[in-house]
N, C-alpha and C positions, 0 to 999 in steps of 0.2 A: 579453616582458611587455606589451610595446603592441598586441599582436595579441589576446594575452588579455586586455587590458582591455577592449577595443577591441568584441568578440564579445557582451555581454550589450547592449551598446547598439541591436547591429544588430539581435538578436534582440528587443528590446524596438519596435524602428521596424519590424519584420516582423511583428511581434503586433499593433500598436496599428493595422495598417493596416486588423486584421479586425475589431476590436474600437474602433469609434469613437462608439459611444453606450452605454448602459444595456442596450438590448436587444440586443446584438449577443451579450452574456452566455449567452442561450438557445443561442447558436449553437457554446459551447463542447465540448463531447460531439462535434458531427459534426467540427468544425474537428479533435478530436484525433483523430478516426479516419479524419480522409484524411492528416494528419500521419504515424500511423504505417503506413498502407497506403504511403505515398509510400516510408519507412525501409526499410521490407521490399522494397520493389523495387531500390532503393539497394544495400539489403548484398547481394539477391542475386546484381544486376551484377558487382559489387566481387569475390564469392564466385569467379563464374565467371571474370574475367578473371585473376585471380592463379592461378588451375588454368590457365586458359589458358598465362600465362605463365611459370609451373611446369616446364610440360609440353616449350614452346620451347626453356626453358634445359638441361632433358637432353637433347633432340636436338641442340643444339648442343655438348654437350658427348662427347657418343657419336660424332659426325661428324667430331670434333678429333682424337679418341684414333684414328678410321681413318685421318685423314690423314696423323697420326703415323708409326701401322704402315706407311704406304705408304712415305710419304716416306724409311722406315730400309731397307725394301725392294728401291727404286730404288737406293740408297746401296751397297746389298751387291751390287746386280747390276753397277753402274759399276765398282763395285771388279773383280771377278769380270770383267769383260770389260778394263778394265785389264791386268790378270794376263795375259790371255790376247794381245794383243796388243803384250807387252811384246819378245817375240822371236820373229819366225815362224819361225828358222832349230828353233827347238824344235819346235814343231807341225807343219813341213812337211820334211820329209828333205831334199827334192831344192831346197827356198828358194833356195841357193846356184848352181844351176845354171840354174836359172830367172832368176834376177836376171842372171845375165850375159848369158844368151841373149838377155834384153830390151834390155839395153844394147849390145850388138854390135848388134840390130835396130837402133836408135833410129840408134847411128853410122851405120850403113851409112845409113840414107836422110837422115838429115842428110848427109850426103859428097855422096849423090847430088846432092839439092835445092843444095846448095853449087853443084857442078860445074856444071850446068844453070844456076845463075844468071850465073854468072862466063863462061861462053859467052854467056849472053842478054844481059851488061850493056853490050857496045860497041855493041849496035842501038838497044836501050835511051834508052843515052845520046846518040846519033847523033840518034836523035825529041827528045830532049829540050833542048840543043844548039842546033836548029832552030829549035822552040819557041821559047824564051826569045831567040835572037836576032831574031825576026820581032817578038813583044813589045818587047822593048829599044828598037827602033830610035824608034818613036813613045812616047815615054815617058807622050805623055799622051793617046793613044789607048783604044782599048776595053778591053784586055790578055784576046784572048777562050781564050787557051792559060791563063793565071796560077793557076786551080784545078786541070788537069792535070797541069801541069806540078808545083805541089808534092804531090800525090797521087803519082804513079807516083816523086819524087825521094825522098818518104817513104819509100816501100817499098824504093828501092834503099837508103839511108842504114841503115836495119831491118835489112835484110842483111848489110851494109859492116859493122854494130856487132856482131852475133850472130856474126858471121863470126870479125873480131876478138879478142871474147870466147872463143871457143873455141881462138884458134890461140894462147892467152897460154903452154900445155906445150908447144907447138910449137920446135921448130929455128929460130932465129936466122934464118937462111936463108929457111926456110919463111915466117918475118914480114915479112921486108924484100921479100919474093916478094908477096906479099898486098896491103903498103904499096904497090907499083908497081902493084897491079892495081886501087886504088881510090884512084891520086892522080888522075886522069880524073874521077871522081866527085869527089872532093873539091873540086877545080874547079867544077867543074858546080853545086856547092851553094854554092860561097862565088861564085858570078857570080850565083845566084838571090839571096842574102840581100843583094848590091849592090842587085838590080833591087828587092828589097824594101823597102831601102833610100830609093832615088831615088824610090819610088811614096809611100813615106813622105814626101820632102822636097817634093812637090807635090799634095799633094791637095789642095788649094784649086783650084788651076789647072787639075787632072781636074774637079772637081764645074762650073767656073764654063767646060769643055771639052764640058760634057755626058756625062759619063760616072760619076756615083755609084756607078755599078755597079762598077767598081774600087776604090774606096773600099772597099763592105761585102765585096769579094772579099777583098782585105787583110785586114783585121779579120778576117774567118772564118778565114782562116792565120793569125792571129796568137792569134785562143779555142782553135784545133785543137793548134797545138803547146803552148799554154798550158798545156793538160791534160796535152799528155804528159810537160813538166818537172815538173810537178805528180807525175806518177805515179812518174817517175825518183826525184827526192827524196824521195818519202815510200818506197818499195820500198829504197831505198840505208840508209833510219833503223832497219827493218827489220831488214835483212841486217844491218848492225852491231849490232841489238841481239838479234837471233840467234844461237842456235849454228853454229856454221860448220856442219858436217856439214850442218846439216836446211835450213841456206839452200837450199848446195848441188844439194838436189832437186830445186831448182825453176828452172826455166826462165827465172821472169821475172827472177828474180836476176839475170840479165845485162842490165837497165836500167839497171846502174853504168857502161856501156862506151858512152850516149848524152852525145850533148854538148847542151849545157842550151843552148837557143836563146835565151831569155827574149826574143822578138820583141815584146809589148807595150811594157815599157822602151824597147827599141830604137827603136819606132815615138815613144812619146812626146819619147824624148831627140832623136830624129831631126828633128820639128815645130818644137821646140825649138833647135836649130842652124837649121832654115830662115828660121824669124823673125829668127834675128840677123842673116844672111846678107843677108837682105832689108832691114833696115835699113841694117845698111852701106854694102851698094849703092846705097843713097838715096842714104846720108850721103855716098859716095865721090863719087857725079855731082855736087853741088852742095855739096863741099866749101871751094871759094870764093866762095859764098855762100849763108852762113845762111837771109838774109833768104828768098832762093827754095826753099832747103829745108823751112822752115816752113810756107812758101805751099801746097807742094806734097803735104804729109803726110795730107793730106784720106780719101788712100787705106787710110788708116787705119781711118777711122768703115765705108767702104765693106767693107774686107774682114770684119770685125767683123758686119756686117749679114748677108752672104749666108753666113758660117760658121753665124751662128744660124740660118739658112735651109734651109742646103742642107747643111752637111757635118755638123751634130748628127744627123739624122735617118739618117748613114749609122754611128753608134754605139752603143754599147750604153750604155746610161744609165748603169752603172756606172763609165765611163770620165771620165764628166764633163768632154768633151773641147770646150765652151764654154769651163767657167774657167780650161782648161788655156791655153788660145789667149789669152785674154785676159789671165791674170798675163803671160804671156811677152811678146806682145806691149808690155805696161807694162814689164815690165822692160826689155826691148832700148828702148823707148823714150827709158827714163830714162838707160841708158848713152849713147843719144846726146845726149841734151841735157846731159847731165855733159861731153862731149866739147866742148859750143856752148861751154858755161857756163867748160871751163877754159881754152880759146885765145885768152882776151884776145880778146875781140871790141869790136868799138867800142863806143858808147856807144845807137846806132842798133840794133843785134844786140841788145842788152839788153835793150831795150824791147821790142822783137817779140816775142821767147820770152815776156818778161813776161807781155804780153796774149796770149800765143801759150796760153802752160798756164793760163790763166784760162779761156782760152775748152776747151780741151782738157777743167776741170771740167766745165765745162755743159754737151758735148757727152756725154761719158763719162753724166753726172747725165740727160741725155734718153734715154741710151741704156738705161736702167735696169741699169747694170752696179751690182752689189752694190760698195760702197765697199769689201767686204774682199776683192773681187781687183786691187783697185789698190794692193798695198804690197810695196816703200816707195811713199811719196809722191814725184813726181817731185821730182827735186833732195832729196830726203829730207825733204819740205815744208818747204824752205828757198827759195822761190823768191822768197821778200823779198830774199834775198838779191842779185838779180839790179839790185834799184833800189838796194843800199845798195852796191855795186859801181859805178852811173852817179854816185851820189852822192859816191862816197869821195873825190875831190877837193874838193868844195864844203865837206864835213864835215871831214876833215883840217886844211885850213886854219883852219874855224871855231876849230876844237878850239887849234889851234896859236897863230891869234889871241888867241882866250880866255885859252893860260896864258901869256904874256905877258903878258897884260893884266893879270889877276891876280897874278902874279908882282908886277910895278910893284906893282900899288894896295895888295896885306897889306902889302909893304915898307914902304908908305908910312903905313899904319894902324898896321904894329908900333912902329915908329920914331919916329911923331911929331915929327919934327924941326921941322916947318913948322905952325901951324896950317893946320885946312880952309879951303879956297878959297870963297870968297861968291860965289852964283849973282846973277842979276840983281836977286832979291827980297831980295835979304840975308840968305839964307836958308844955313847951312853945307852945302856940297855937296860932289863931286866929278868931272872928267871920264867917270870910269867907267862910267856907265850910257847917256850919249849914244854913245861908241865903242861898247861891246856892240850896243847900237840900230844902229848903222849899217852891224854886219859883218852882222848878223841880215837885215835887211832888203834888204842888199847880195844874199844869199845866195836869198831867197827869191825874191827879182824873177827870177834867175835860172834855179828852178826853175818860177816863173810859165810862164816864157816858153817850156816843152817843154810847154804846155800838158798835161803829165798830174796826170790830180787826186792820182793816188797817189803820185806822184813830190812833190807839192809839201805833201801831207802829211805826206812822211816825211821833208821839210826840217823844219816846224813841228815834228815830233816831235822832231827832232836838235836842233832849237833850244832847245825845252822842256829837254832831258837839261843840256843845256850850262848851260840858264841856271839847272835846279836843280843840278845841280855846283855852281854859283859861290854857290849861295844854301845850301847846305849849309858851304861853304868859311867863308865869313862868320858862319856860326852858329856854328862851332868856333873859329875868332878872338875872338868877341866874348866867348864864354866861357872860352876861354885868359886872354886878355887881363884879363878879368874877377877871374878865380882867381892870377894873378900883381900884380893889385893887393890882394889883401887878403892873400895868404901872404906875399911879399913886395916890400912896396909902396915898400923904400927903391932897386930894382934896376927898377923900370919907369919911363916915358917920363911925364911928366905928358900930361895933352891929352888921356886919355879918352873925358871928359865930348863933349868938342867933335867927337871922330871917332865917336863913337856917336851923335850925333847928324845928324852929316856921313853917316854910312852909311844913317839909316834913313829920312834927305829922298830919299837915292839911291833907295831902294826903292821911296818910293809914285813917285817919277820913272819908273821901270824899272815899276811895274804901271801906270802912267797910258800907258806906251808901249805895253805890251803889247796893252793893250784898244782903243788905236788901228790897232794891227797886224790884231787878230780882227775891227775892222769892218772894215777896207778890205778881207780874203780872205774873208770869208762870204759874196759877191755873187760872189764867181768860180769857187767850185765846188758841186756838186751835194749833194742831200744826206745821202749816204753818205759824203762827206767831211769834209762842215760838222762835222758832228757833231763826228768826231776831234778837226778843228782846235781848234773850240771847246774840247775838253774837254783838249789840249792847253796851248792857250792861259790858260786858265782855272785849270789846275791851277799855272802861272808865276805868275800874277798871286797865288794866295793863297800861293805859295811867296816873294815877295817880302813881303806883305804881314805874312808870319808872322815873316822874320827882321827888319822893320820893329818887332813887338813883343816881339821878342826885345832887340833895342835900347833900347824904352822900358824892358822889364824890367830891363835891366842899368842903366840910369839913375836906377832908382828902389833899385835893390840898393846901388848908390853910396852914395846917401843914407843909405838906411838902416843898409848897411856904417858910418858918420861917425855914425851916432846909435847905433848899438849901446851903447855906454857908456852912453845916457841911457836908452833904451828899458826894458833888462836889470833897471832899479830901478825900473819900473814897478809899481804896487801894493806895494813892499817900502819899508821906515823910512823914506829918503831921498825918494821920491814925496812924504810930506804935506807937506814945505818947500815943493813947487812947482818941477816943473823943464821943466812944457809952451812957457814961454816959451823955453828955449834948443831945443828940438825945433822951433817954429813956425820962429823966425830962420832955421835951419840949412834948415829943406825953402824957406825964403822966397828964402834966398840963391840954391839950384841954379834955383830955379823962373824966375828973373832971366834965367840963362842959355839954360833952355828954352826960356821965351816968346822970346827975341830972335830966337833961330835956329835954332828947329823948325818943320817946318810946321804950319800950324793944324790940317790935318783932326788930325796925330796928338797935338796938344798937348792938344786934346780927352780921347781916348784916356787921354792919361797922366795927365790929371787926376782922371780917373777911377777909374785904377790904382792911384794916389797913396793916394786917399782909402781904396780896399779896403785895400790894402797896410797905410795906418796903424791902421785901424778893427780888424783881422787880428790884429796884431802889441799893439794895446790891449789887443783882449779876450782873446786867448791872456794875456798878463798877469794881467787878472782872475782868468781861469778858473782860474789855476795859484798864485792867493795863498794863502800859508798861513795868514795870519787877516787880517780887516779891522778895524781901529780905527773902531768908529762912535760920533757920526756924521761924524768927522772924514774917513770915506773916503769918503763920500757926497757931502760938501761938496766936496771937492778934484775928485771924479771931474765933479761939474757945473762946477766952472770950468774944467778941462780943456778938455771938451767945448764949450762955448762960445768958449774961443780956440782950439782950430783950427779949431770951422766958423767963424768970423769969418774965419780966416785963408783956409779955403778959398772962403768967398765972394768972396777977391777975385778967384778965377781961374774961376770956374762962376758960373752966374745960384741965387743962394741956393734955390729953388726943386728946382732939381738937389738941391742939397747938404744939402738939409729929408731926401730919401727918403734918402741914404744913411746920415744922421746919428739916424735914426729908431731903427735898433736900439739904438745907445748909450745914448738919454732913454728909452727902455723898459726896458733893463737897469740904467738908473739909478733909474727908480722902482721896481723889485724889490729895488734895495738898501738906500732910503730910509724903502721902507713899512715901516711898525707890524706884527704881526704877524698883526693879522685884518685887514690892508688888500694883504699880499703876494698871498693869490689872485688877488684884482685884475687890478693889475698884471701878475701871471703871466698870466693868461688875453691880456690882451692884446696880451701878445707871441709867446701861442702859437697864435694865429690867425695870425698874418702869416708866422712862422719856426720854426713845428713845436713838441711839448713839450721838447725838450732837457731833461728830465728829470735827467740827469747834471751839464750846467752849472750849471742850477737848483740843484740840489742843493749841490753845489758851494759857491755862494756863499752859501745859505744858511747851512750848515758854516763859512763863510771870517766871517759875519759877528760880532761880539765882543758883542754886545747878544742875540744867541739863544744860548740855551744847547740841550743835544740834545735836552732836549725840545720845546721849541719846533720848533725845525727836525722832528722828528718829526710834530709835529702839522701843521706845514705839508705838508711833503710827502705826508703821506697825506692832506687833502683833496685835494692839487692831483693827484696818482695816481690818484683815485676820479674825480676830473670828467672826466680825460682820458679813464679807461676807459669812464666814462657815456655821454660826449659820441663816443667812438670817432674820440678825436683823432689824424690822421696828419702827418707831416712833410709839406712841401707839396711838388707833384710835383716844380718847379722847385727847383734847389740853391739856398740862399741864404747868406748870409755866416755864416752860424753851422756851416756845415759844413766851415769852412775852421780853426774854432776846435778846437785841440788839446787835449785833456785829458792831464796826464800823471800818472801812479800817485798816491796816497796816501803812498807811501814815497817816490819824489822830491819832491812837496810837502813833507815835511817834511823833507828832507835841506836844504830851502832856508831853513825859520825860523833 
């Protein structure tokens, strides 16, 4: 349809192009008679090529029906010639005597050519004998017989097997007569696939002898017979998946009686045993001492070098006889250095190999050896292993000091027998974190002193692990301990309060050590070291620092554990009497304690946590009243808030405690406002702390002076300004995200 709408328009912009004035009119008459003279040329095109291809389509179809005919033609004459060579004993009379005559032929000059060889083969072998023991002797000489000799040893083995194959209807006797006549030969070829052998296990030492030309002599014996295993095996798949009889016809049929060389394998497994041989060898001359066999291994990079050089070029690129030499070498490599690594070598041996296969990467990495013919990784890319082996006395002990240490100190944290001990500042402490300090740094001077950067890094790092173990340890105490005082508080220890806060002066203790620790080694090592240390280091320090607020938390859970009774009636009947006075006393009392014997930087801290915590646990109360008495919840909620930030101004400079106390007096004038003045106030609380739309809501529901419509009308102005204004929550979390909403139906499960 679009094509035919499509077409008067085109036609109408092909018309108007001839007709673009008044007088172009006159020019209608000729315009139509070269229109239709153009049609008539058209259809007669159109006329002639559909004859044309008319005409094709019957030739083509005339051409099919002969190819046909032919094709059933052929079919009847195969057949017909089939028939005819199905038995020539039919079509030729005398077939049968003919066929024998040939086969008595064939025997007889087989017998003959037999006999004749078996005379020729102890001269034969006498030349060949020679041969190979003149080659032999210089094994890494020219070997100028080595293509001779496996030519003419070919042809007698060719013999030896055809021979064989024929004598299998033979006399018992007549076999064991044959076996004696080619155990000479048999010899002769199991001494050449030795020499083959031995030429295999040194061509490195031919190429670097001057002689590559033995090299590719090898190789060309080794494609030659290749092809003829090749031909054996596939002529054997053959014969089996032939009919015996018409095997039989054939000659080559007796390639089953060849014995399969596979001299490629041979040659490759062969290189392969030399490498290790050669390693050994190393390993054996300087098997009491390491240190000088590492020194010595250089001949490594070198032989690597002149194989790429000189002995690829004597291969067939198929062989890929580079990465052959170089996994192998890696491998024998690594079985020696597995042999360094498990003899218990000194502390001295360790190191060397250490920096020994370090330097082994860089060299391999200049060599442009492909990383995936070096696998496994030497040591199985455990060669960290080799420093955590130097280390494992320094670390053993740490670790050993450690849970002693620890052992004592939870004892002493669970138990509570004793209050905490007072540091010099009067501050609750304990030994704990001075002894850790001093095994730590005990430990480290002593890996200083091997001056290896990596060695003294991997102390820092064993330090690190120890010292978050023990600050892991202390986290699950503190919150054990924690949970066995409010499940059951009549079976626990008193003294808490005072070892939670004895543990968390330890901590900034223990990170104020640390950080003395990462300045004094930052200036003694380089900085591929620094770095670790640092990040080492630094990860202890916020691992202290973290179970430090894990301490304040519990301190502040304390409390509010002891206030739960009051808290829980917050915004419920018992709230309008007034019971923020017994809540201020109770946090005023703990707070007595804190101050005395926390340190300041975290007293800070907690004052702060204090403040979120209560302000948290307020407005979760709000958000979750089931109705508000106003204005009586208005009035209460502003005296509240005025006596605990009174109260918390005695512990923050008021100024602090103005920003924290800011969402409260803004959610109080949301509560307080008249009904055309809630916008207001909404708005500007929802510039500072996002629209919270559902709190909002909320309270306006909770309040006893709006009824739903009102609250209706509210919330759909204050929903249209936020969508106007394309009001978001601010990027930054703020305390009103910490505020719970809970269901409509648990709301009311609580009026």
């Amino acid at each position: 349809m679009s094509a035919m709408t499509a077409a008067p328009v085109s036609a109408a912009q092909a018309i108007g192009e001839y007709l673009q004035s008044p007088d172009d009119l006159v020019k209608i008459s000729a315009f139509r008679k070269k229109l239709e003279k153009e049609k008539a040329s058209i259809d007669s095109r159109l006329k002639n090529g559909v004859k044309e291809q008319l005409q094709a389509t019957r030739e083509g179809l005339r051409r099919l029906l002969t190819t046909r005919d032919n094709v059933q033609s052929i079919k009847d004459e195969m057949i017909t010639i089939e028939k005819e060579c199905e038995d020539p004993q039919i079509k030729v009379a005398t077939f049968d005597q003919i066929s024998r005559v040939s086969m008595v032929h064939r025997n007889f000059e087989s017998t003959e050519e037999m006999v004749n060889n078996l005379l020729e083969m102890a001269a034969k072998l006498d030349d060949l004998e020679q041969m190979l023991a003149s080659d032999s002797q210089d094994i890494l000489g020219p070997a100028p017989n080595l293509l001779l000799i496996h030519y003419r040893l070919n042809q007698l083995e060719r013999f030896r097997n055809q021979t064989m194959h024929q004598a299998k209807k033979a006399s018992a006797s007549s076999r064991s007569t044959l076996v004696r006549w080619f155990e000479r030969l048999n010899n002769v070829i199991a001494a050449f696939d030795q020499y083959i052998a031995e030429l295999a296990q040194n061509i490195l030492k031919l190429v670097r002898a001057g002689h590559p030309e033995v090299v590719v002599k090898l190789i060309k014996i080794a494609e030659v017979e290749g092809r003829e295993d090749e031909k054996a095996v596939a002529l054997r798949f053959v014969k089996k998946a032939a009919k015996l009889d018409a095997a039989l016809k054939f000659k080559s049929m007796q390639a089953d009686s060849r014995v399969l060389k596979h001299y490629r394998s041979k040659i490759t497994k062969t290189i392969t045993e030399s490498i290790k041989t050669n390693f050994d060898e190393a390993y054996r001359r300087d098997e009491n001492d390491p240190e000088a066999f590492l020194e010595r291994l250089t001949w490594i990079y070198q032989d690597l070098i002149r194989i790429e050089e000189d002995v690829v070029p004597c291969f067939p690129a198929e062989y890929d006889i580079y990465s052959l030499y170089v996994r192998e070498y890696h491998k024998a490599l690594n079985t020696t250095v597995k042999k360094i690594a498990g003899s218990k070598p000194d502390a001295k041996v360790l190191l060397t190999l250490y920096e020994w296969l370090k330097e082994y990467k860089k060299n391999m990495k200049e060599l442009n050896i492909p990383p995936e013919l070096l696998e496994p990784p030497l040591l199985d890319g455990k060669e960290q292993s080799l420093i955590e082996d130097y280390l494992h006395v320094i670390i053993q002990k740490l670790d050993e000091w450690t849970m002693n240490l620890m052992k004592t100190e939870i004892s002493e944290f669970t138990k509570r027998e004793e209050p905490p001990e007072l540091d010099s500042d009067g501050m609750y402490g304990t030994q704990g974190a001075v002894i850790l300090f001093q095994m730590v740094n005990q430990q480290i001077d002593l890996a200083t002193e091997s001056g290896q950067g990596a060695i003294l890094t991997r102390v820092v790092s064993e330090s690190n692990r120890v010292m978050r173990g023990i600050q892991d340890q202390w986290a699950k105490v503190v919150e054990g301990e924690f949970k066995k005082q409010i499940e059951k508080p009549e079976e626990v220890a008193g003294g808490l309060v005072e070892y939670c806060i004895a543990l968390a002066n330890d901590q900034i203790k223990s990170a104020d050590y640390a950080e003395a620790l990462l300045a004094r080694l930052e200036p003694l090592v380089s900085e591929k070291y620094r770095v670790t240390i640092n990040e080492r280091l630094n990860d202890a320090i916020d691992g202290y620092l973290d179970v430090a607020k894990k301490c304040m938390q519990t301190l502040i859970d304390i409390i509010f554990n002891d206030l739960k009774p009051a808290t829980k009636n917050f915004f419920q009947p018992p709230w309008y009497d007034g019971i923020m006075r017994q809540i201020v006393e109770t946090m005023r009392d703990y707070m007595i304690d804190y101050q005395s014997y926390l340190n300041p930087s975290l007293l800070e801290l907690l004052v702060e946590d204090l403040v979120d915590a209560f302000l948290v646990t307020y407005l979760n109360g709000l958000a979750n009243s089931p109705k508000l008495k106003m204005p009586a919840a208005a009035e209460r909620m502003k005296e509240d808030i005025s006596e605990v930030y009174s109260f918390f101004c005695t512990l923050r400079p008021a100024k602090e405690m103005e920003q924290h106390f800011e969402v409260a007096e803004m959610i109080q004038g949301m509560l307080e406002a008249s009904q055309d003045m809630v916008f207001l106030s909404f708005w500007s609380f929802a510039k500072v702390y996002g629209p919270n739309i559902a709190f909002v809501e909320g309270l306006m529901k909770a309040r006893s002076d709006f009824d739903r419509s009102a609250v209706n009308d509210v919330m759909e102005s204050i929903r249209r300004k936020v969508k106007d204004e394309g009001l978001k929550d601010p990027q930054e979390a703020t305390i009103m995200k910490k505020v719970a909403l809970q269901s409509t139906f648990s709301r009311f499960l609580r009026t």
